[in-house]
N, C-alpha and C positions, 0 to 999 in steps of 0.2 A: 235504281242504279244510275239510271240520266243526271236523276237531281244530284246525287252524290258525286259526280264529275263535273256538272256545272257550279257547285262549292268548292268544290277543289277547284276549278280554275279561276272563279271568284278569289278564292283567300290569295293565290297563286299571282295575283295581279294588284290586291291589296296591299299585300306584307312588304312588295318592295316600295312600294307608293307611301307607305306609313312610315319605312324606314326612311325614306329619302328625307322626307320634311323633318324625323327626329333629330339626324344628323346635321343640322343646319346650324350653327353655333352662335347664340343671343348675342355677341359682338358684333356678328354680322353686319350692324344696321349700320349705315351710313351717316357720317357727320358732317354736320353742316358746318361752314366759314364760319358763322355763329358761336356754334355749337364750340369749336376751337378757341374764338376768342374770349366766350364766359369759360372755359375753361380752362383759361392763363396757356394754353399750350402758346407753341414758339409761334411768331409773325409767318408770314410770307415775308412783308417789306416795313422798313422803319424808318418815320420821316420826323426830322426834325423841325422844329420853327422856335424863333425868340419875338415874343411881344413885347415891344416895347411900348411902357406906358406911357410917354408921348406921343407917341403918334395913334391919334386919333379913327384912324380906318381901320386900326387890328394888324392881323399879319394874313396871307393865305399860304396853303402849304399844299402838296404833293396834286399827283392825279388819282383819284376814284374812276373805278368802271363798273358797272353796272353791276350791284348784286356784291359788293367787295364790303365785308365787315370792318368795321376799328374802333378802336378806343384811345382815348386821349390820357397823358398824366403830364405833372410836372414834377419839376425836381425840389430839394427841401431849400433852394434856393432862390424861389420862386416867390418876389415880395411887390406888391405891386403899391405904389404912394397913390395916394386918390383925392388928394390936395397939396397947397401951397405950407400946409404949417407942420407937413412931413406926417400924417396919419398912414398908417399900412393896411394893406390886407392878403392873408393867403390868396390862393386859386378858388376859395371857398366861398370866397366874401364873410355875411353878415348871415350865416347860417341860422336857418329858426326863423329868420325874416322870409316877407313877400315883399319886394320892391312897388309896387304900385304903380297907378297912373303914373306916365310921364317918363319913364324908364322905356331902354331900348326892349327891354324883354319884364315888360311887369309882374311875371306869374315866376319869376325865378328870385333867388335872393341878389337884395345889393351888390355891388362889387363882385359878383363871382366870374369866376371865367366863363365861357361858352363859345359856342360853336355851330353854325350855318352851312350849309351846300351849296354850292355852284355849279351850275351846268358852266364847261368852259365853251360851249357853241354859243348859247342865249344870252350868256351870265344871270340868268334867273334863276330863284331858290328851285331847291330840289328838296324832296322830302327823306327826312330820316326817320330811320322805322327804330324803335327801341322791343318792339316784340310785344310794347303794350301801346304805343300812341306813334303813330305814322304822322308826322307835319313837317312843312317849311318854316316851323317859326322858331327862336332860336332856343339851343337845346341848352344844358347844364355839362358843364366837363369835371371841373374840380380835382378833390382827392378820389372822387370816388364813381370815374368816368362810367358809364354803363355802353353795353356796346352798342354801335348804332350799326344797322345796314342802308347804304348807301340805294336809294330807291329810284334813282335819272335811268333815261334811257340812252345817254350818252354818256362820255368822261366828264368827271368834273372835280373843283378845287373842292378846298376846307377854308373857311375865314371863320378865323378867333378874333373873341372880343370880349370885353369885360364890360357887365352890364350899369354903367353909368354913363347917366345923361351927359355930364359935364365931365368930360375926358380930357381936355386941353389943359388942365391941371395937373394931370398924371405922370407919372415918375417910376426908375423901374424898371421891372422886366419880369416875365412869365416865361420860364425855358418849360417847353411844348416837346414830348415825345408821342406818335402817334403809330400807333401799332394796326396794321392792315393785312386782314386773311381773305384774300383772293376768293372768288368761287371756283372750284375745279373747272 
């Protein structure tokens, strides 16, 4: 008779505990800034910039804070000259290429666009995390931006650049839209 009332008060205190965790609904889970921008959902904030292909330092654009997602794109209007005898290139450059020694960013393709972090306290790089390679060294933007998250322990800019050594030839322009998901 004991043991049969100490089951009963067992199950008595199981069944609601069992139900609790059933009713839990697998949406539940929380998304990440991330999570929102590989996921095409809406911005928080959207910041514009135009590179122009003479001037040799790139552009910087908006403020990042700490932990803040984004991705880059440009528009179909986006043609950048990479010499004097009028040669072009998308935001892609020389896709299928590796640029090489000598180039600002040698493990990325010729002529493409990219993109660096700024602490704006230090002005030294900061590292971008793509979810598979965490660095300060410059990233790839193009047609087919991947999201970065922004890894400083302060605010900081964006500087775009298009990966040629020899820029003072350049002509042009890159219209730059940058899409940024806040962390709650």
């Amino acid at each position: 008779m004991k043991a049969r009332r100490l089951l009963a008060a067992a199950l008595s205190l199981a069944l609601p505990l069992a139900a609790g965790f059933a009713t839990v609904p697998a949406s539940a889970t929380v998304r990440t800034p991330f999570d929102h921008c590989d996921g095409g959902d809406a911005p928080d904030r959207v910041l514009h910039a135009t590179l122009d292909g003479e001037d040799p330092r790139g552009v910087s654009v908006g403020t990042l804070l700490p932990g803040d997602v984004f991705s880059a794109s440009t528009d179909n209007f986006s043609i950048l000259r990479i010499d004097w005898w009028g040669t072009t290139k998308d935001p892609d450059g020389d896709e299928g290429r590796i640029a090489g020694p000598g180039w600002p960013a040698p493990t990325l393709a010729p002529y493409m666009l990219m993109v660096k972090a700024f602490s704006r306290v230090t002005n030294r790089p900061i590292r971008l995390d793509d979810g598979e390679l965490s660095t300060t060294a410059w990233r790839p933007v193009g047609s087919n931006s991947p999201c970065y998250i922004y890894r400083g322990s302060s605010s900081g800019r964006l500087r775009f650049q298009v990966n040629d050594p020899k820029r003072d030839d350049n002509g042009g322009q890159e219209n730059i839209t940058v899409l940024v998901f806040r962390r709650p």
